[in-house]
N, C-alpha and C positions, 0 to 999 in steps of 0.2 A: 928814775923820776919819783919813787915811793921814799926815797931816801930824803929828796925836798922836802915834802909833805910831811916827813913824820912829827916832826916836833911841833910843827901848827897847828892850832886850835881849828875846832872843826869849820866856822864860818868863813874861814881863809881859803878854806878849800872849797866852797862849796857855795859859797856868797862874795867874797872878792875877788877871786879871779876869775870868773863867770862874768861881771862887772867891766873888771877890766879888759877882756876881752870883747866883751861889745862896746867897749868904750874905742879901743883899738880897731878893731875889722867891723864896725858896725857900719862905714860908711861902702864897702865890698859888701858884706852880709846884704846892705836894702838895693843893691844893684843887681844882686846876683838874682836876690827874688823879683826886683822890679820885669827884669829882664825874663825870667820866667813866667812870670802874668802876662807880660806884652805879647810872649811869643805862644803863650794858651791861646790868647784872645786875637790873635792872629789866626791860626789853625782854626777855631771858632768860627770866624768869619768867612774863612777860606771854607770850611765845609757847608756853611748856608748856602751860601755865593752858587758852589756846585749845585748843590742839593737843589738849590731854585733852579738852574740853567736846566738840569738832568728834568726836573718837573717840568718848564717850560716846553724844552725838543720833544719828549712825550707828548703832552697836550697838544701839540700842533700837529706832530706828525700822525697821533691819532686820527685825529681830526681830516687833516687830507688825503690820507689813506681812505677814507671811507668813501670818498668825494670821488675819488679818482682826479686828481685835478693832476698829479705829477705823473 
């Protein structure tokens, strides 16, 4: 691969195909990430969601616990 590169000037190597390459996989490249935010922001969601239900059965079951109602 060093063999390509030798005789190119430096911003071939370092400015144009860096270019061309998100010109190329740039449309993969914003999916891959798209898809990794979705699936943060998922997991995100997904831990409130518990975290509130885990607070909720708490709170309540505190609560009738003391009461003796069950």
């Amino acid at each position: 691969m060093q063999e390509i590169f030798a005789g190119l000037p430096w911003w071939v190597k370092w400015v144009a195909v860096p270019v061309i390459a998100l010109v190329v996989f740039g449309g993969l490249i914003a999916s891959v990430v798209g898809f990794v935010i979705g699936l943060l922001f998922k997991l995100l969601v997904f831990v409130a969601v518990v975290g509130g239900l885990v607070y909720v059965v708490r709170k309540f079951t505190a609560g009738s616990s003391s009461r003796g109602d069950w």
